[in-house]
LUMBABA-261322 format. One record per residue (C-alpha): residue in one letter; x negated, y negated, z negated. Coordinates in steps of 0.001 Angstrom, whole numbers, m for minus. Layout:
% LUMBABA-261322
<atom res="a" c1="X" c2="Y" c3="Z"/>
...
***
This chain:
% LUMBABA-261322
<atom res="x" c1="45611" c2="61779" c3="4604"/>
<atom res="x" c1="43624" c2="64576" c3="4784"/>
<atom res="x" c1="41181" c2="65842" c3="2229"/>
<atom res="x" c1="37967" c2="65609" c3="4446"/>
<atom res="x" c1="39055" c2="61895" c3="4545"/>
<atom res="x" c1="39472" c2="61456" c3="177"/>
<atom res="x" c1="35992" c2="63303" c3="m144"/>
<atom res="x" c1="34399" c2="60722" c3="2067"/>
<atom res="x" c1="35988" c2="57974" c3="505"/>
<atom res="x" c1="34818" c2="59225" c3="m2612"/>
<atom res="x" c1="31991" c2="59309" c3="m1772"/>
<atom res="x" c1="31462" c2="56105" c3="m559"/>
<atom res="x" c1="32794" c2="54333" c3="m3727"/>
<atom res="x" c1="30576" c2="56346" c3="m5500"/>
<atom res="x" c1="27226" c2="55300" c3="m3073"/>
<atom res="x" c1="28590" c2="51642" c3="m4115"/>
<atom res="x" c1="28712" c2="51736" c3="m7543"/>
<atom res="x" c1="24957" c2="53440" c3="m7512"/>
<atom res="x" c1="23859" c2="50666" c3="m5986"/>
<atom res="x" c1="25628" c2="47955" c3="m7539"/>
<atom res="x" c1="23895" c2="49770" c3="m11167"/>
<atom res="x" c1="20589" c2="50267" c3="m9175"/>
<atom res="x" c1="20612" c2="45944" c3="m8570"/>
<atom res="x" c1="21513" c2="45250" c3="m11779"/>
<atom res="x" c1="19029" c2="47137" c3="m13712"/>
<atom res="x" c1="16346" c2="45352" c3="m11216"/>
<atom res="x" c1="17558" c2="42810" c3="m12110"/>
<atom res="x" c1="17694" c2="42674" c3="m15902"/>
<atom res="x" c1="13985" c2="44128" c3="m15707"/>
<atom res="x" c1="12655" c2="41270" c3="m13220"/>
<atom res="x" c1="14337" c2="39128" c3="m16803"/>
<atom res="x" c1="13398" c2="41694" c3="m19292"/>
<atom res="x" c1="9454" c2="40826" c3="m17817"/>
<atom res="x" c1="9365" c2="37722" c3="m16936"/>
<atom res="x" c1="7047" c2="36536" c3="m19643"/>
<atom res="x" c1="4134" c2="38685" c3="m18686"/>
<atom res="x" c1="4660" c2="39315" c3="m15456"/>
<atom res="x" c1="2381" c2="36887" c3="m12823"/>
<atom res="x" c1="5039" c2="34811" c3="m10452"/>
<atom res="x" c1="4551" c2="32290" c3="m7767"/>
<atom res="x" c1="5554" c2="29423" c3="m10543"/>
<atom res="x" c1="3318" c2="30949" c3="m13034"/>
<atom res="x" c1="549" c2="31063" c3="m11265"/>
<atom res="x" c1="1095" c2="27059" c3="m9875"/>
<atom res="x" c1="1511" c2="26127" c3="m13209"/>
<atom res="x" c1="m1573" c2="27576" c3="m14382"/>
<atom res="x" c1="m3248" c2="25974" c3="m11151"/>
<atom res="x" c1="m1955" c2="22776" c3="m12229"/>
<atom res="x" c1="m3043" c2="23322" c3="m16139"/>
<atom res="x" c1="m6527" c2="23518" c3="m14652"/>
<atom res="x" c1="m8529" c2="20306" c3="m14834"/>
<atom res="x" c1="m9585" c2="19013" c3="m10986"/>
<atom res="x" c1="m12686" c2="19469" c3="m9604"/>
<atom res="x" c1="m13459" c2="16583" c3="m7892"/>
<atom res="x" c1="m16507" c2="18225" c3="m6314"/>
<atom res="x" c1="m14696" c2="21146" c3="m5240"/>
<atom res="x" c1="m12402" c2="18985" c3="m3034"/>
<atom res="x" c1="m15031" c2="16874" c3="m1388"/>
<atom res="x" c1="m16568" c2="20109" c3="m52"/>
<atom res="x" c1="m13320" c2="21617" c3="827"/>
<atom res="x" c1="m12555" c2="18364" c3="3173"/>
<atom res="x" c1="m9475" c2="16935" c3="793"/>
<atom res="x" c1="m11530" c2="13338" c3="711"/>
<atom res="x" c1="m11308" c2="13151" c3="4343"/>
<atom res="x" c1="m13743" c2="12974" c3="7090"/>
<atom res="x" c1="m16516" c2="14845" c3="4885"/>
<atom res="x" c1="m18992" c2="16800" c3="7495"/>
<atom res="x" c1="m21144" c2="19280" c3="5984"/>
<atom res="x" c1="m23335" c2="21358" c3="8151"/>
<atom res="x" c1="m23636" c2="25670" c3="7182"/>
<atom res="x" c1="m27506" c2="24364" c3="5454"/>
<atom res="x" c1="m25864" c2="21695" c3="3200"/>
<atom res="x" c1="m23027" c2="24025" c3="2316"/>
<atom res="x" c1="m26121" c2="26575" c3="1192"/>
<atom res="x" c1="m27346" c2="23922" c3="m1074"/>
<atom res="x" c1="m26824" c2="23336" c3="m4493"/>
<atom res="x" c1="m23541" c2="20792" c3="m5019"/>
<atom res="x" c1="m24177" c2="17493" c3="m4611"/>
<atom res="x" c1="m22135" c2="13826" c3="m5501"/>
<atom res="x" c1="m20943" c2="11691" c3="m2678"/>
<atom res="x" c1="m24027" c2="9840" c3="m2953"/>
<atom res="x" c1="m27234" c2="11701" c3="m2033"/>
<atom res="x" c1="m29692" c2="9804" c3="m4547"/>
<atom res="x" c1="m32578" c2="12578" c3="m2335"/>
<atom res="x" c1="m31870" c2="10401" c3="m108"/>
<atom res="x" c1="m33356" c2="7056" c3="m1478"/>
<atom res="x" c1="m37258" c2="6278" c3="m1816"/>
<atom res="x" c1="m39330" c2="7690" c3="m4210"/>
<atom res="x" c1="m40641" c2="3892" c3="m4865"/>
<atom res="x" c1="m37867" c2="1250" c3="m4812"/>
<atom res="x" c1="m40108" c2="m1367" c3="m5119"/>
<atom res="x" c1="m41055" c2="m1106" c3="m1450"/>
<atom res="x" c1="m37271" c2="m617" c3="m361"/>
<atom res="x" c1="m36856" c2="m2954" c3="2500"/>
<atom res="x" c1="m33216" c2="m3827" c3="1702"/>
<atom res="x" c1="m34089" c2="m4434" c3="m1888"/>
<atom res="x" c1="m37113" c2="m6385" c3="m1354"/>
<atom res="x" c1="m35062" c2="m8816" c3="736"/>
<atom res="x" c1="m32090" c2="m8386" c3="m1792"/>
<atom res="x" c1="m34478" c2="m9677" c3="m4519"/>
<atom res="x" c1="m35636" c2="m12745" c3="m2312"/>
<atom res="x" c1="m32116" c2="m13903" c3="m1824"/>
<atom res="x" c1="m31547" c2="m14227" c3="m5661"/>
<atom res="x" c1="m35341" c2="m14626" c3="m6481"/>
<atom res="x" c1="m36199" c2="m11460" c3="m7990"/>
<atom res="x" c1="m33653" c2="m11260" c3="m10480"/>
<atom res="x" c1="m29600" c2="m10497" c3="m11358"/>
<atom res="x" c1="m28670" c2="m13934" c3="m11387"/>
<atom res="x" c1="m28850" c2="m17311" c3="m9989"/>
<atom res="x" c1="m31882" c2="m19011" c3="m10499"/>
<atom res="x" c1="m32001" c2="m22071" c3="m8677"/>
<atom res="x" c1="m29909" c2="m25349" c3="m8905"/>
<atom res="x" c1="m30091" c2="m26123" c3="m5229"/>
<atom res="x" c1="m26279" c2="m26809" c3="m4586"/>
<atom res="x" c1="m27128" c2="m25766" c3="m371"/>
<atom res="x" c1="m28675" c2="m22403" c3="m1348"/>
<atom res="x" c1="m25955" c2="m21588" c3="m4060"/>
<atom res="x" c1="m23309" c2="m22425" c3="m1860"/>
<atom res="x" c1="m24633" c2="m20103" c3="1248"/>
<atom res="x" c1="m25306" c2="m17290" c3="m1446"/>
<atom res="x" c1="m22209" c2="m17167" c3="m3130"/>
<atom res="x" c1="m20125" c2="m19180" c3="m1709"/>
<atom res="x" c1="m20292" c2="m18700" c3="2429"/>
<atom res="x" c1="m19233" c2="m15200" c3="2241"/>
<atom res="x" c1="m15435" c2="m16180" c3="2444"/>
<atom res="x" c1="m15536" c2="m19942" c3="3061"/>
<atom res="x" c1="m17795" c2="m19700" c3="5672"/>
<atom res="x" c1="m21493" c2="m21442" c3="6135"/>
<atom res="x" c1="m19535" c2="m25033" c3="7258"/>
<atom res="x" c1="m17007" c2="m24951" c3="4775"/>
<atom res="x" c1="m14248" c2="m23878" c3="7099"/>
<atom res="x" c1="m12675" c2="m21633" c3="5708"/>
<atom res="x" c1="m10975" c2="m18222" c3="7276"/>
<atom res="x" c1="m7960" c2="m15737" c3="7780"/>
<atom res="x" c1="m8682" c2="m11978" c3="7613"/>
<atom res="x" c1="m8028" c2="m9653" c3="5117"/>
<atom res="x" c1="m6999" c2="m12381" c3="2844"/>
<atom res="x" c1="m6700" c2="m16451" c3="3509"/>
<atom res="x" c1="m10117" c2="m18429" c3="2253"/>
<atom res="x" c1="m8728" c2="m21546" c3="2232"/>
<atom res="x" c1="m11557" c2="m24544" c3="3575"/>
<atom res="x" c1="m13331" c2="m26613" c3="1187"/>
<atom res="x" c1="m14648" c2="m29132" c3="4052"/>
<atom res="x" c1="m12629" c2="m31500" c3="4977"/>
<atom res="x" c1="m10298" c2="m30778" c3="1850"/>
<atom res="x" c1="m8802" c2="m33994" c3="133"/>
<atom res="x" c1="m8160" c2="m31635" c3="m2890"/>
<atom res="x" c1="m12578" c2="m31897" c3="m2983"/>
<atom res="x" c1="m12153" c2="m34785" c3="m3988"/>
<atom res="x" c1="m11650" c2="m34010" c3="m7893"/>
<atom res="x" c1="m15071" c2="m32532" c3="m8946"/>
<atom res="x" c1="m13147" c2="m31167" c3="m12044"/>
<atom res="x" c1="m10457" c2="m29227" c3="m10011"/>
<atom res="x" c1="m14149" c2="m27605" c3="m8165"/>
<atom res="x" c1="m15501" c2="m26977" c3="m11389"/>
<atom res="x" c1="m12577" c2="m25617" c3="m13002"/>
<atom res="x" c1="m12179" c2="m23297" c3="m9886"/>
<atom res="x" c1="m15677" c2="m22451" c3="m10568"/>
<atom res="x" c1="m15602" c2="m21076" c3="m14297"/>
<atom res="x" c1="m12291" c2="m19821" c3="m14111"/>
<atom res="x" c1="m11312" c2="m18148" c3="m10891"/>
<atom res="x" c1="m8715" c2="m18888" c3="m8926"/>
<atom res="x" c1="m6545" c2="m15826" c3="m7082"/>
<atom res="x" c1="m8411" c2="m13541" c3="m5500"/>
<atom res="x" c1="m11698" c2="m15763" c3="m6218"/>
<atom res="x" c1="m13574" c2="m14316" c3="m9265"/>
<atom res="x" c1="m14943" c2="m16405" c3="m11842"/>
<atom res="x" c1="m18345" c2="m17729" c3="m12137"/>
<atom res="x" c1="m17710" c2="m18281" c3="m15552"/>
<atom res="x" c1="m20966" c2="m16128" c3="m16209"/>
<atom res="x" c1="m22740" c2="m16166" c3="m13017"/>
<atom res="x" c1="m23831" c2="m19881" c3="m13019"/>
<atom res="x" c1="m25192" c2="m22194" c3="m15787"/>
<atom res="x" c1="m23848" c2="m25972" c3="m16081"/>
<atom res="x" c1="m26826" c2="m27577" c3="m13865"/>
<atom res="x" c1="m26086" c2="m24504" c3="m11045"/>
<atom res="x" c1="m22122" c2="m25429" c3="m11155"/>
<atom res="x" c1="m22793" c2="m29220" c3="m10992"/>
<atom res="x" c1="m25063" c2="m28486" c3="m7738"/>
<atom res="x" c1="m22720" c2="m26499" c3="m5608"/>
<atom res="x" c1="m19851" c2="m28750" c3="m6788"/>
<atom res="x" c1="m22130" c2="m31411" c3="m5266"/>
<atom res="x" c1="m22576" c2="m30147" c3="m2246"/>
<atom res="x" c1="m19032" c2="m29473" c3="m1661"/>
<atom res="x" c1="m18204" c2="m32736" c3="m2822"/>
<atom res="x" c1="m21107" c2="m34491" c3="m683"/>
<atom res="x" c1="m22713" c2="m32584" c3="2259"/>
<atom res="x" c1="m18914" c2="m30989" c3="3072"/>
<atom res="x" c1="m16687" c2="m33445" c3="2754"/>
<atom res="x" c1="m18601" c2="m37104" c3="2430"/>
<atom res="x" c1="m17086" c2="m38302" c3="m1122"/>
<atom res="x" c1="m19576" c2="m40390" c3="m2960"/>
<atom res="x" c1="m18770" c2="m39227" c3="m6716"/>
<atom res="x" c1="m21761" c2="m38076" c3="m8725"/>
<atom res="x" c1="m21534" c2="m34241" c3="m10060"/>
<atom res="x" c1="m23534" c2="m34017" c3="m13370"/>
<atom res="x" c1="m23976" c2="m30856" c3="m15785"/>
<atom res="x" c1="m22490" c2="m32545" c3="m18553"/>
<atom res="x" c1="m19037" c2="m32449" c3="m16422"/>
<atom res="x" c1="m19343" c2="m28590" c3="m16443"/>
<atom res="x" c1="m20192" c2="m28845" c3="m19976"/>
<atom res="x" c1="m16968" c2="m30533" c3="m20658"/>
<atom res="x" c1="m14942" c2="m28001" c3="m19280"/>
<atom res="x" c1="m16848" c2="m24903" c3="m20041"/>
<atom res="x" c1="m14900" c2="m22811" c3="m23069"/>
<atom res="x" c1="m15928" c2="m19798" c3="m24937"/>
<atom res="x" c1="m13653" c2="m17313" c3="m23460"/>
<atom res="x" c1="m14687" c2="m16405" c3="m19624"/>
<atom res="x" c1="m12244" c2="m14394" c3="m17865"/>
<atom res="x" c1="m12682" c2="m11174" c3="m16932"/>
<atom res="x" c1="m14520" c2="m10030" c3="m13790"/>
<atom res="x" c1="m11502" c2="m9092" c3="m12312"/>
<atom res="x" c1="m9743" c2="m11931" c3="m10718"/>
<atom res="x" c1="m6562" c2="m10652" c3="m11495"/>
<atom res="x" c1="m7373" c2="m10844" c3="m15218"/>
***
């Protein structure tokens, strides 16, 4: 072997070793700085330290089909509902003023007609005829039910919830329980027993359940 050949072989090794030092040393410093320098993970983590702004990603589209035209993005930030949007005078609301004839211008039940209670709170999910319906849940039917029969098992139904069915517990007093128990009893399924407030009475208790009808 010639000594053209050992001098480039020497050289070589020696190109290697440079850059086998030159890696380490990078290395070591990426270590030696790792507590002040800014990396990808730091800078999630600090993302994720952050507390979410829930405003911020309605406007950026993360809610989901959220249109906002270039004037409303202009605007000042605004919730999901728009209260500009509502009249200056909700007395003369349209929806409200037929809201407040449904339940007789108040939050609560009012009257002890068992027909009217029974379309206004009832009807919803067991339907206007008592029949009862399959969708997103099953409403089982109350007319034509022999289970009607008992006008405790209605009223216990009633002031404690039952399932998915809240409790009326607080919504209804014992003459407005005794009415709509009626009418079940009665108009939707033809039994003869009498429904009185004093059988609500005897089955009311101090603890209503929760208005969650899982509680």
């Amino acid at each position: 072997m010639d000594n053209i050949t050992m001098e480039n072989m020497k050289s070589k090794a020696f190109a290697i070793i440079l850059l086998s030092m030159g890696g380490t040393i990078a290395l070591s410093g990426c270590s030696q700085n790792a507590d002040s320098a800014e990396t990808i993970a730091s800078k999630q983590e600090q993302d994720f330290l952050q507390p979410p702004d829930n405003q911020e990603s309605r406007n950026t589209g993360a809610w989901g089909a959220v249109f906002m035209t270039r004037e409303e993005l202009k605007d000042p930030t605004i919730n999901i509902v728009d209260v500009s949007s509502l009249p200056d005078n909700m007395e003369n609301d349209a929806s409200l003023t037929k809201w407040e004839a449904k339940f007789e211008g108040t939050n609560g039940f009012v009257t002890t007609d068992g027909a009217k209670l029974y379309h206004d709170s009832c009807a919803g999910c067991h339907m206007h005829k008592g029949e009862g319906a399959y969708g997103a849940g099953y409403y089982p039917p109350l007319a034509n039910n022999s289970k009607m029969q008992s006008k405790h098992y209605i009223i216990d139904i009633l002031i404690n919830g039952f399932r998915g069915m809240p409790s009326f517990h607080m919504m209804m007093n014992d003459e407005q329980m005794a009415a709509v128990t009626q009418y079940v009893v009665q108009d939707l399924n033809g039994f003869k027993d009498t429904v009185t407030a004093d059988d609500v009475a005897q089955l009311r208790h101090a603890h209503p359940p929760g208005y969650d009808p899982s509680e």
